[in-house]
N, C-alpha and C positions, 0 to 999 in steps of 0.2 A: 877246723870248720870256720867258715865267714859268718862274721856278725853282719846278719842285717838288719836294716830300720826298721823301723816295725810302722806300721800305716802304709795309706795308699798313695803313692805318688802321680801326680794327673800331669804333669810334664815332660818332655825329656829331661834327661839327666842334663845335656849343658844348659839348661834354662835356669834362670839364677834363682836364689831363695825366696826373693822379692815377687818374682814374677808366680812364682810354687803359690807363696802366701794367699798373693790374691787371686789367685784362681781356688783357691779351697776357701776364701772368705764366700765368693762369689757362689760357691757350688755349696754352701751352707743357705745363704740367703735365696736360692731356689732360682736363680736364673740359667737359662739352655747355656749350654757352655758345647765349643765345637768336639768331634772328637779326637782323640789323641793323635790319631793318627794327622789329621789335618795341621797340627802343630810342625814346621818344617826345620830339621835339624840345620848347622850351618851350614855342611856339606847341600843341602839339596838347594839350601836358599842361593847359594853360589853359583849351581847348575842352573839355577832358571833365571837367573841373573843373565848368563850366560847366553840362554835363549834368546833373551827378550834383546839382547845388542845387537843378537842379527836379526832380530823380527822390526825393531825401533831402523835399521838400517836401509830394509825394503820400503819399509813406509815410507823414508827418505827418499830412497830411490825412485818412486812411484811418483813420489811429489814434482819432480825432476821430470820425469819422462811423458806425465798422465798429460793429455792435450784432446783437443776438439779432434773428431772426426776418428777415431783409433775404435777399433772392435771392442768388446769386453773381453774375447779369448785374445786378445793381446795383450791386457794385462794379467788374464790367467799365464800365457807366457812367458812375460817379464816372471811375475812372482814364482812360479815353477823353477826356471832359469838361478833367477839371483836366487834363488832358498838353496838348491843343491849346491850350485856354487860352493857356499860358502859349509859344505858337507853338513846340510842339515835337511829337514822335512819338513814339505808343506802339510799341514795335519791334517786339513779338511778333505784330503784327498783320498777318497772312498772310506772314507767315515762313514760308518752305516748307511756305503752308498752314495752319498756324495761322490758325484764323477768330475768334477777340478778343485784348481788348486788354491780359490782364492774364493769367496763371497764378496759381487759387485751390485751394489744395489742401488736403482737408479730413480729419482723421484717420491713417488709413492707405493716404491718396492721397500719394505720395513727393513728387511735382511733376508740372508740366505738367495740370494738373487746367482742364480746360475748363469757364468761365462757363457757367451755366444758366438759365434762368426758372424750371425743377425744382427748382431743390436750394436749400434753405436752409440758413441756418445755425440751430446748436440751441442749447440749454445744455449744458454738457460738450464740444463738439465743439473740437477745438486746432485752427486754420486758419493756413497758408502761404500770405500773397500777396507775389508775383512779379513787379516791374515794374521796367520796363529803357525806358529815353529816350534817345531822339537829338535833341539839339538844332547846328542848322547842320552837320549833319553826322558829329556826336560821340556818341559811345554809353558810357550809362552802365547800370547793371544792380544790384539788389539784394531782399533780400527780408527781412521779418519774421514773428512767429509773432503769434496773436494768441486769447488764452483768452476764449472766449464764454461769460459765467454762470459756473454753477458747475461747476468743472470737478474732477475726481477726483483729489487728490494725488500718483498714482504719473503722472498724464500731465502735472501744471506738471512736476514736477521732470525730468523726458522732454524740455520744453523748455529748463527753465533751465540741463539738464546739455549741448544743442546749441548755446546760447547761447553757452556757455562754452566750448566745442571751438571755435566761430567765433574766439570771442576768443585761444583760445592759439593757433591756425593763425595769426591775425594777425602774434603777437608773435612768431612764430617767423621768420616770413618775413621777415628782417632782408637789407638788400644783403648780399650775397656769401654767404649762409647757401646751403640746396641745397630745391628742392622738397619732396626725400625728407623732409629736416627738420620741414615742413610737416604729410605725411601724417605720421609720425610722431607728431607731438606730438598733432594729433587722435586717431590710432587709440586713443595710450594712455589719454587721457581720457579716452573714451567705453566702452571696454573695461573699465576701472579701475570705471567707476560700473553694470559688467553691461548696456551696450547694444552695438548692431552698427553698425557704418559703412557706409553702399550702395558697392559695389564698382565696379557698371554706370554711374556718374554721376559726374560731376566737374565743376570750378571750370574753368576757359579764361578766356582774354587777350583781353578788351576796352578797349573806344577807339576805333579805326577803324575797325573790324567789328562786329558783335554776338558770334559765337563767333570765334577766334580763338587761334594756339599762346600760349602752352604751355597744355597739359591738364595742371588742378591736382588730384593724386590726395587722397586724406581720408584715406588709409590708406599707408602703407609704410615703409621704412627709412632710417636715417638717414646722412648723407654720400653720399646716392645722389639719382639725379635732376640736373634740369637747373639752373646756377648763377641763383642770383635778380641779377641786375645791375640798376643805378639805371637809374631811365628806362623799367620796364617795367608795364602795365599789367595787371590778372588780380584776378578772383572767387575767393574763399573762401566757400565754400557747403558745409558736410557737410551732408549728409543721415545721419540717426540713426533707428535703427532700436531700439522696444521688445524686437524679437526676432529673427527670424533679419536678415542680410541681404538678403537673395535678392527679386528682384521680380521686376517683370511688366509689358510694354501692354497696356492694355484693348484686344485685337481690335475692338472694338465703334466707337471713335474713331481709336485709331491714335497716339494721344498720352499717354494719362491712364497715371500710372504705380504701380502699387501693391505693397502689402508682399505678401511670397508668403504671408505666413502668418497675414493680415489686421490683427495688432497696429498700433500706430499707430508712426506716423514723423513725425522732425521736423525743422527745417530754418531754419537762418538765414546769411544773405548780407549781405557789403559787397564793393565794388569796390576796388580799394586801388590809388595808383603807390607806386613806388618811386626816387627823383629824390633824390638824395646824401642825406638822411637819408627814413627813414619817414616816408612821411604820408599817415591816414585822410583819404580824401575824399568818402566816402558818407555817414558819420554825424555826421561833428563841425564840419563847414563850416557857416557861416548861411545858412538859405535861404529864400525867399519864400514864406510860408503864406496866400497870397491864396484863397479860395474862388473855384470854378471855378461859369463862367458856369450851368453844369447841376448844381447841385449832386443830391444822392440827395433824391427827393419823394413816393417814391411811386409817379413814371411805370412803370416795372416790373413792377409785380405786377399788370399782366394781359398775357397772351400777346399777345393782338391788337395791343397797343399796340408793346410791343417786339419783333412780327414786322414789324411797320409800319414802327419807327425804323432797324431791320434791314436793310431791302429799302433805305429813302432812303438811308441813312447806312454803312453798312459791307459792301454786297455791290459791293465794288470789284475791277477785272480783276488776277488778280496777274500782273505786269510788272517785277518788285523796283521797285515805285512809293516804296518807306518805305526805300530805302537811300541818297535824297539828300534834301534839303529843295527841289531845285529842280522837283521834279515837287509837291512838297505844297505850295508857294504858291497855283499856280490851283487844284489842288483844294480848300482850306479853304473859300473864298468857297463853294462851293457848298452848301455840308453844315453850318458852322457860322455862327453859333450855330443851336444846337437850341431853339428854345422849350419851357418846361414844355409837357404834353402837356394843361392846363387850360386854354392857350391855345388851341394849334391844336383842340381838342374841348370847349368849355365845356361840353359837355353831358353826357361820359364821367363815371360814377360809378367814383369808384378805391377 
């Protein structure tokens, strides 16, 4: 018969003795500690590692291609395109309904801003795209801001002061630091520079799931909330607000979310673990900048076309078909590759 230890182990097993200790100090002294499960072995931390090179990749790509005058279903497109590409999944796609593949959100759209054939982009407009990958299984999520033309001084610096709340929420969330820590350090930056933090929205713990504990607040106090422990996966996403906080769903879609007071809002994301020291894995990993088989051509700007590409390609039965890869193997074959639409219609004027 096996000898076993006697007591309760709150770790996995490859988590070192160190890391054991202080989590049983910490769970003695009465602080929320995550749950076990949310602790990520090396194997998964690997896999969403993994993700996030090709989700860090399209964000690149995006950067490259995003320009004045382009639909927002053209960069649902692009991000659909370059995601499968590189035999992965755009997550947001039919996510309890969600019907594309990317959240683009424009001005004083917060997030969750649904692709259109309608809506373009302008000069002046500040644009949020939102894209989050599973690859084998691993989910990774992030988002940037992105100035079209010439945009108006008081709204870069709306960005660059969101930028930078991303950034100090990073450096805050040190192991053993507290969430509260977290919202803290944002709230005061963004406040400090006369903006408002979205209350209604927060960061969550991905990797296995898409949403996922802990809910990451943008705002509150410090030494409170729940302890950040190595091994744990989660988004840092403010959302910054020109002016009040306060928002709203568009009744009209059920998803698009905007400022109550119409000002503009602004919004930057990375994924981050936390595995015995800090380390970014959304922005600062090498990742593969290959051009995706569809790149953006122009097929888009007529409706007909991409009501057409619509119906073949993304009116799929939701089934949580995009929560494994083993349902998206036979379906690739079917749908991809898309040819330019001056193949399948040489005759189409675009």
């Amino acid at each position: 018969m096996k000898k076993f230890v006697k007591g309760v182990r709150f770790a996995p097993k490859n988590y070192s003795d160190e890391v054991e200790a202080k989590i049983q100090h910490y769970k003695r002294e009465g602080y929320k500690l995550p749950s076990r499960h949310l602790l990520r072995t090396e194997e998964q931390l690997a896999g969403i590692r993994e993700s996030a090179k090709i989700n860090t990749a399209l964000l690149d790509y995006i950067s490259e291609n995003i320009r004045e005058g382009m639909s927002t279903a053209e960069i649902d497109h692009m991000v659909y395109c370059f995601t499968t590409d590189h035999d992965a999944i755009p997550a947001p796609f039919l996510y309890e309904g969600f019907p594309k593949s990317v959240c683009v959100s424009i001005n004083d759209v917060v997030c969750h801003g649904i692709p259109s054939t309608k809506e373009f982009l302008r000069s002046g407009d500040i644009v949020n795209v939102d894209v989050s990958t599973i690859y084998k299984g691993y989910f990774s999520d992030a988002s940037r801001m992105y100035m079209i033309g010439d945009v108006r001084p008081e709204m870069q610096r709306l960005v660059q002061v969101t930028k930078e709340c991303r950034d100090i929420g990073i450096q805050a969330a040190q192991p053993w630091a507290r969430l509260g820590d977290v919202g803290a350090a944002i709230q005061e930056h963004a406040e400090k520079n006369g903006y408002s933090v979205v209350r209604d929205l927060c960061g969550h713990g991905v990797g296995i799931k898409f949403h996922e504990e802990p809910d990451v607040e943008h705002f509150g106090k410090r030494g409170t909330g729940m302890l950040i422990v190595p091994g744990m996966t989660f988004t840092i996403e403010p959302m910054i607000n020109m002016g009040s906080y306060e928002v709203f769903i568009d009744e009209a879609d059920g998803w698009t979310v905007c400022t109550d007071d119409g000002l503009p809002s602004a919004q930057w994301e990375s994924s981050d673990s936390y595995h015995r020291r800090r380390k970014r894995d959304t922005d600062t990993i090498d990742a593969r900048r290959q051009a995706a088989r569809c790149p953006p051509c122009g097929t888009l700007r007529t409706n007909g076309w991409y009501s057409l590409y619509h119906a073949l390609v993304l009116s799929v039965p939701t089934v949580g078909i995009l929560h494994t890869n083993y349902w998206y193997f036979p379906y690739r074959p079917m749908v991809l590759p898309v040819p330019p639409v001056e193949t399948l219609f040489p005759y189409m004027q675009l």
